[in-house]
C-alpha positions as CSV (number, residue, x, y, z in Angstrom):
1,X,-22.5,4.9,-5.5
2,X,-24.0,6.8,-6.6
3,X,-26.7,6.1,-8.2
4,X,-29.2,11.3,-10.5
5,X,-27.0,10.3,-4.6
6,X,-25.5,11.5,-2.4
7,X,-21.2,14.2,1.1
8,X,-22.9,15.1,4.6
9,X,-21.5,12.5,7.2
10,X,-21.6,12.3,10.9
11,X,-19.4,14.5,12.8
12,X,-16.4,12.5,15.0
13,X,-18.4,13.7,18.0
14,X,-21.5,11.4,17.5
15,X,-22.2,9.1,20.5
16,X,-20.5,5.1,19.6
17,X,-23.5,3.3,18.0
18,X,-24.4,-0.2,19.4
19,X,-22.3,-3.2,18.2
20,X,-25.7,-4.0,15.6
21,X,-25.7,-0.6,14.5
22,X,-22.2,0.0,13.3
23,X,-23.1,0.1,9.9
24,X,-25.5,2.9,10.4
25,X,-23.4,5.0,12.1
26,X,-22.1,6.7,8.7
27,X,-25.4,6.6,7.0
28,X,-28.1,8.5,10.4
29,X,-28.2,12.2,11.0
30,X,-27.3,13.5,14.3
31,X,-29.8,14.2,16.3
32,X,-31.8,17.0,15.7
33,X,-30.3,19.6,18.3
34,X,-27.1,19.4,16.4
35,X,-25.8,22.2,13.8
36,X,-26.2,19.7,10.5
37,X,-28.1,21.3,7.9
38,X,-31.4,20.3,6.7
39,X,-29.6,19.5,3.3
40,X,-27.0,17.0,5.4
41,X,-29.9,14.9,6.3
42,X,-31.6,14.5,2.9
43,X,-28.2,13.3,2.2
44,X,-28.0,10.3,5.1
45,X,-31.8,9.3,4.0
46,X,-30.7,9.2,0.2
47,X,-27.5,7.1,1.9
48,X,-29.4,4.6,4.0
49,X,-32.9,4.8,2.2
50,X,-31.8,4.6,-1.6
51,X,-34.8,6.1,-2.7
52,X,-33.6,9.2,-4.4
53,X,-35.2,10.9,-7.7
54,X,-37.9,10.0,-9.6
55,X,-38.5,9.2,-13.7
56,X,-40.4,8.6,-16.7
57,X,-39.3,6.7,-19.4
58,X,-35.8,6.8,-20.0
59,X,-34.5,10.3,-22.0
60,X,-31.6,11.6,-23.9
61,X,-27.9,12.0,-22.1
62,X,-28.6,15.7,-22.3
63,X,-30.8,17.6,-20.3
64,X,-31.3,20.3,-22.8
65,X,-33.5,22.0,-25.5
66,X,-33.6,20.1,-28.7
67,X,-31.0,21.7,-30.3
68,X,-27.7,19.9,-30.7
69,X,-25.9,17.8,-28.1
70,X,-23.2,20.7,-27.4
71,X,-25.4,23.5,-28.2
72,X,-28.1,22.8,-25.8
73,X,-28.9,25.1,-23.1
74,X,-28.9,22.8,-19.9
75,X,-25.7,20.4,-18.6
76,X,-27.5,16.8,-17.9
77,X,-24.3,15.5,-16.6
78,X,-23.4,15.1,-12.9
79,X,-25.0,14.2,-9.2
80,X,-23.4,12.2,-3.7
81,X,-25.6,9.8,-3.2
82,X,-26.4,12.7,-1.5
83,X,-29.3,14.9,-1.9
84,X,-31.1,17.6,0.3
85,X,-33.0,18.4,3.5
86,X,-35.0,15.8,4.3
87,X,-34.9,14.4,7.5
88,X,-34.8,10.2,8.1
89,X,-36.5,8.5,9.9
90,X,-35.5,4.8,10.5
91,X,-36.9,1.4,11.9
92,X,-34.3,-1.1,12.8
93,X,-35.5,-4.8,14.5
94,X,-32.1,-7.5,14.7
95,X,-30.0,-5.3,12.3
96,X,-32.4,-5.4,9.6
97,X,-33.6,-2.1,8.2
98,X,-36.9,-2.9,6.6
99,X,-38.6,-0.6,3.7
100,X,-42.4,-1.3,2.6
101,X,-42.8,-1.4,-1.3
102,X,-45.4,1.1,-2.7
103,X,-46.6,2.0,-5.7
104,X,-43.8,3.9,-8.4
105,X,-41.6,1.1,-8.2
106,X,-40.2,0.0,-11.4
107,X,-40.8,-3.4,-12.7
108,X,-37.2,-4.4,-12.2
109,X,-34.5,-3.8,-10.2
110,X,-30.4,-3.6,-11.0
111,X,-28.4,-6.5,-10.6
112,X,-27.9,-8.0,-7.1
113,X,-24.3,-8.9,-7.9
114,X,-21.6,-6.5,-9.3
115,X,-18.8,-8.5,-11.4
116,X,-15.6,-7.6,-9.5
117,X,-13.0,-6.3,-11.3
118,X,-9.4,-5.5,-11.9
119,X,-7.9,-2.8,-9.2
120,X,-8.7,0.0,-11.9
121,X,-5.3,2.4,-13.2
122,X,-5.0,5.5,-11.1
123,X,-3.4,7.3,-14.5
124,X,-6.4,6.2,-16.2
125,X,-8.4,8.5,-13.8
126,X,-6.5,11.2,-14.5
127,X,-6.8,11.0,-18.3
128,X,-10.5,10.5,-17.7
129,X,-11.1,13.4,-15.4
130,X,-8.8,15.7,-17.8
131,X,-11.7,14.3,-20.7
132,X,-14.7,14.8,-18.9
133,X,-13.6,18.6,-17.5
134,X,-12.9,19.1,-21.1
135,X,-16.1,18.9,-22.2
136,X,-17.6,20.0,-19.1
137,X,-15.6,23.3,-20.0
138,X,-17.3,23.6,-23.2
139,X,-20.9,22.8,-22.0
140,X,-23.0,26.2,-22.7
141,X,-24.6,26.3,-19.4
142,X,-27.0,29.5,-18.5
143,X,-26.7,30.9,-15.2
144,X,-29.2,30.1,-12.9
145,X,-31.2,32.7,-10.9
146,X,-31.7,32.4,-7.2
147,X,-35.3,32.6,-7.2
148,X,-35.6,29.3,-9.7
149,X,-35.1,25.5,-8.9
150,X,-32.8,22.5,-9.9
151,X,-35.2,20.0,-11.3
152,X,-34.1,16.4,-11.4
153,X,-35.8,13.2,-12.7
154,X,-33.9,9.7,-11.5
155,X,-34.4,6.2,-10.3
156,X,-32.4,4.8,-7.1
157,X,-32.9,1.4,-5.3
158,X,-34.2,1.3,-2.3
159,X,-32.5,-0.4,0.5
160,X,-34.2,-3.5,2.0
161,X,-32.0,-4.7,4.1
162,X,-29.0,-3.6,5.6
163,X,-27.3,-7.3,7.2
164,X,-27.0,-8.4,4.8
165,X,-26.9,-6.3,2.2
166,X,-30.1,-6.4,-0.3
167,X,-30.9,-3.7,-2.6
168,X,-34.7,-3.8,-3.4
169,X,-36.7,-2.6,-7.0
170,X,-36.0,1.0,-8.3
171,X,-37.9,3.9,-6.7
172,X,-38.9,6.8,-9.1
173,X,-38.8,10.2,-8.1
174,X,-38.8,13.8,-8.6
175,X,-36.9,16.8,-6.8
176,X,-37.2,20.5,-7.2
177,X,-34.6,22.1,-4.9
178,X,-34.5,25.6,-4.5
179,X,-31.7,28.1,-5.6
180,X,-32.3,31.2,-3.4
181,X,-28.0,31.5,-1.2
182,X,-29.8,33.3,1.4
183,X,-30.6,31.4,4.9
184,X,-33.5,29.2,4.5
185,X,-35.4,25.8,5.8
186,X,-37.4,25.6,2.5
187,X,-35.4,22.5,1.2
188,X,-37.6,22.4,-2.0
189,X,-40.0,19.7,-2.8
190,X,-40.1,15.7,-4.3
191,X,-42.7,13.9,-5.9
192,X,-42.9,10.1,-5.6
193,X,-45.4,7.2,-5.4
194,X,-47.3,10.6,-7.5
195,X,-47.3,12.6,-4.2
196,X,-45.7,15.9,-4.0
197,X,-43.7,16.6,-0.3
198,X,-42.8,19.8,0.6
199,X,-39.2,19.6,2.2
200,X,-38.7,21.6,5.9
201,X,-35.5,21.4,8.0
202,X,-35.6,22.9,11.6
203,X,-32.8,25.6,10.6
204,X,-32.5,28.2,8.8
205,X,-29.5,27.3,6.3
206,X,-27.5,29.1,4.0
207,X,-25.9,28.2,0.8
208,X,-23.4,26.1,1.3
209,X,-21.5,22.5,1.2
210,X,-24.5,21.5,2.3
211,X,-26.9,23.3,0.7
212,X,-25.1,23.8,-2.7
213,X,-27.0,26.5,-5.0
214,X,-25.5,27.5,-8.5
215,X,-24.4,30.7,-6.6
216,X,-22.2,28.9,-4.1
217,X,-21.1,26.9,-6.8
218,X,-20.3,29.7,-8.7
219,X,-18.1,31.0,-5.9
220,X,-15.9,28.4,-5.7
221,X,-12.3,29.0,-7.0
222,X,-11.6,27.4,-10.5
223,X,-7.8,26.6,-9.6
224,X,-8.4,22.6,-8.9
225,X,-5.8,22.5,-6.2
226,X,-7.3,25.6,-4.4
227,X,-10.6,24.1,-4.8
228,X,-9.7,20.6,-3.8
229,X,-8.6,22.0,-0.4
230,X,-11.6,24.2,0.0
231,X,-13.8,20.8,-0.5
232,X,-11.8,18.7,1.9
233,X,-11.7,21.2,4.6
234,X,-15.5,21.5,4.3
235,X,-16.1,17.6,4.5
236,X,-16.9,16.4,7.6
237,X,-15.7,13.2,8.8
238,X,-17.6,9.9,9.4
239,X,-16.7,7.7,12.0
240,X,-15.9,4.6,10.6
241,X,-15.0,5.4,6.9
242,X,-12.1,6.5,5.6
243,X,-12.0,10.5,5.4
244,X,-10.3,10.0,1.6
245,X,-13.3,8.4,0.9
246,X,-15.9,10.9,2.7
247,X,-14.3,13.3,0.6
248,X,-15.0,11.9,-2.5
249,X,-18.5,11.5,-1.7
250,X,-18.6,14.9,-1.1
251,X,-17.5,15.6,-4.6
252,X,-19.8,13.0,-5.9
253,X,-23.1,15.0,-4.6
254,X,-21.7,18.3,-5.7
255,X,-20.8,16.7,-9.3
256,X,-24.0,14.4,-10.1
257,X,-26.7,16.8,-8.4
258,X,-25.2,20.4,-9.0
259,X,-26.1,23.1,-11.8
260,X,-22.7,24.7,-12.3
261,X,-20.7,27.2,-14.2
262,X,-18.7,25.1,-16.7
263,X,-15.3,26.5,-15.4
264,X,-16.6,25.5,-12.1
265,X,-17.5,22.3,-13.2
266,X,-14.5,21.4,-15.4
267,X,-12.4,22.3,-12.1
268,X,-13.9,20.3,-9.7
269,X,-13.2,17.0,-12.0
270,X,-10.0,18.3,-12.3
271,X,-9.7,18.5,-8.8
272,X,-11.6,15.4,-8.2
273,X,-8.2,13.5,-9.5
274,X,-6.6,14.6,-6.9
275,X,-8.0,12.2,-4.3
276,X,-6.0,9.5,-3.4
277,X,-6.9,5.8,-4.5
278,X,-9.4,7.2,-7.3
279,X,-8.9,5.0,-10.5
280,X,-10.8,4.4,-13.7
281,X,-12.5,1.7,-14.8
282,X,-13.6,0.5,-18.4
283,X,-16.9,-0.5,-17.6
284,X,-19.7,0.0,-15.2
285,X,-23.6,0.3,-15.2
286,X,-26.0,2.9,-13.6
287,X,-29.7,1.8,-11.7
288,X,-30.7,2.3,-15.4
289,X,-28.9,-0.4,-16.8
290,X,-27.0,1.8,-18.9
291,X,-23.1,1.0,-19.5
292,X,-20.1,3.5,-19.4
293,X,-16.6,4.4,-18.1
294,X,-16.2,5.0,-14.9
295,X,-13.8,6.5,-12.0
296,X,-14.3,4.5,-8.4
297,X,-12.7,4.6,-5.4
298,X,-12.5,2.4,-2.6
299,X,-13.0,2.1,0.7
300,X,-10.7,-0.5,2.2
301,X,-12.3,0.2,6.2
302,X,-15.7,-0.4,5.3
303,X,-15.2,-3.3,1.8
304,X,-17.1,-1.3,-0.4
305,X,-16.5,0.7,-3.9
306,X,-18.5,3.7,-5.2
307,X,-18.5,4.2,-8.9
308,X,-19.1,7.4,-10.9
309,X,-20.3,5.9,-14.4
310,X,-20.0,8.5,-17.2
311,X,-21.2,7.8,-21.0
312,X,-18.4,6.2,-23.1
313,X,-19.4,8.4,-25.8
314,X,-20.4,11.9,-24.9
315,X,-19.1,11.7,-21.2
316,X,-22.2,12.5,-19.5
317,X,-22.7,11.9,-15.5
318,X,-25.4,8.6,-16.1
319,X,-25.2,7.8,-12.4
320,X,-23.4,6.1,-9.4
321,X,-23.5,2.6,-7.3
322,X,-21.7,1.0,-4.6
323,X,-21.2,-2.3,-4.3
324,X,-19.0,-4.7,-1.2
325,X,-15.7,-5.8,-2.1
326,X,-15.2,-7.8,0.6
327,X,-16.8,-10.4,2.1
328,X,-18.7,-10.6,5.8
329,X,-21.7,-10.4,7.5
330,X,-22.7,-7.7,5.2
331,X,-23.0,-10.0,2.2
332,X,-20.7,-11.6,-0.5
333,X,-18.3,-9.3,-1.9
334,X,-20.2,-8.1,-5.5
335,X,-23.3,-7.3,-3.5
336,X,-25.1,-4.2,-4.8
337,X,-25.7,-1.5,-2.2
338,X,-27.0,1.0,-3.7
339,X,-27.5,2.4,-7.7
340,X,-28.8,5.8,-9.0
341,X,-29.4,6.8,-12.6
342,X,-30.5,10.7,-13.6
343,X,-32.5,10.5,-16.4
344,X,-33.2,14.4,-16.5
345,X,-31.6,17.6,-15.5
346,X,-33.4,21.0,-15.7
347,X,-33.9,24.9,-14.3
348,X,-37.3,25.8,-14.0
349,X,-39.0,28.8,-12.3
350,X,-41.2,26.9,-9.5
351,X,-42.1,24.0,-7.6
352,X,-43.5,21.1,-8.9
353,X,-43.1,22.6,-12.7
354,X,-42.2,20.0,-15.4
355,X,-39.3,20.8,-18.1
């Protein structure tokens, strides 16, 4: 994936990389002077960092008050590799992108290796999407004022290494991300290592693709072929990867980190089918170790597969990976990338409030 990311890609007109950098030409943000918003970049660090979201021990599928699992007040479901606003700041010696371990870590990390499996069914993805907007549809989800915050608990790997691949222990982390449509550089704030860090982009940015509030999600037509085009005119390209596959991305972040209307919700999976080369699979696992269904895509250009994974049971977003399906100097094929896993999903009315 893909993993509670995260979307957000680099523009065709970024400068050609050096040869050693090619595989972080997808995953930087442009430079600074460029018209990216703030939530863009917190996407690319989620992307080459993989150190999204944090936790506590693991919760419920449902992100909502105690009542019963359709009748409670918050969707848990859903979340882009991507996240928001935070800009990255890399060190790269001989290829090697190196991150220090600190405290927060969990005391184990995902598998290294991904079983590869059968090509997946592209009708079973279909069928699957057509489930999951079902219940989605029926998920009693409050509206969500401008002037409160997304809360969201989750666990990603971090990345260690980027030739070759090696994923590294699970990071915890928290994010609050702010609601309010109108133009802002107040990307919210995270908590890890048990440090809260306020999050500033350099622009003022409204809601958005990029910046996607429960009011711009709300805004978004529920026909799934309108909306489908409306997403994949929005994306922006990467150099390098295939623009079906930016696009799905782009869904990912919107579906695994978003607060919705369930209409809106129930039409972007809908839409989400519509995406060439998704299939289903029978069986995946989030950064959490837990198992479900999922609906992957690959991306033939760059040899690797991102996964959404989605409870067998109740169909609830658990969280995404990606993993190479090739083999080169990037690793074996099989070799974990990156995994997420949103264990909680919540409203509250400030920064830095627990649910």
């Amino acid at each position: 994936m893909s993993p509670m990311n995260a979307p957000d890609r680099t523009p065709d007109r970024t400068p050609e990389p050096a040869p050693e950098l090619e595989e972080l030409a997808r995953l930087l943000p442009p430079p600074a002077e460029r018209d990216l918003p703030p939530d863009r970049h917190r996407h690319h660090k989620e992307l080459l960092m993989r150190a999204i979201d944090g936790d506590r021990p693991r919760p419920a599928a449902e992100v909502r008050p105690a009542a019963g699992p359709r009748s409670r007040s918050w969707s848990s479901r859903r979340l882009l590799r991507p996240a928001f606003a935070l800009p990255v700041a890399a060190a790269v010696v001989a290829g090697a992108l190196v991150i220090t371990t600190l405290p927060g870590e969990h005391d184990r990390s995902p598998e290294a290796r991904v079983p590869l499996s059968e090509p997946g069914s592209t009708q079973g993805a279909v069928l699957l999407l057509d489930r999951i907007a079902a219940v989605a549809s029926r998920t009693d989800t409050r509206p969500v004022r401008d002037d409160q915050y997304v809360y969201i608990r989750s666990v990603a790997t971090e990345t260690v290494h980027i030739k070759p691949v090696k994923a590294g222990k699970l990071k915890e982390r928290e994010d609050w991300v702010p609601q309010d449509p109108r133009p802002t550089s107040d990307g919210g704030v995270f908590r890890e290592d048990g440090k809260f860090v306020p999050i500033h982009g350099a622009d003022k940015v409204p809601a958005g693709i990029g910046r996607p509030t429960y009011a711009w999600l709300a805004s978004l037509p529920t026909d799934p072929g309108a909306l489908y085009e409306r997403i994949r005119k929005e994306t922006r390209p990467v150099r390098g990867q295939d623009f079906d596959q930016t696009v799905f991305d782009t869904f990912g972040t919107l579906l695994g980190r978003g607060v919705m209307p369930p209409a809106t919700e129930a039409a972007l999976y809908k839409a989400a089918a519509k995406i060439p080369g998704v299939v289903q699979l029978p069986d995946a696992a989030d950064a959490d170790g837990r198992h479900g269904v999922a609906i992957a895509r690959e991306d033939h250009q760059l040899g690797e597969r991102t996964e959404w994974i989605f409870g067998k049971q109740d169909l609830n977003f658990l969280g995404r990976r990606t993993y190479l399906t090739r083999t080169g100097e990037r690793g074996e094929a099989g070799t974990l990338v990156w995994a997420n896993a949103i264990l909680e999903r919540s409203v509250v009315d400030k920064p830095r409030q627990i649910p």
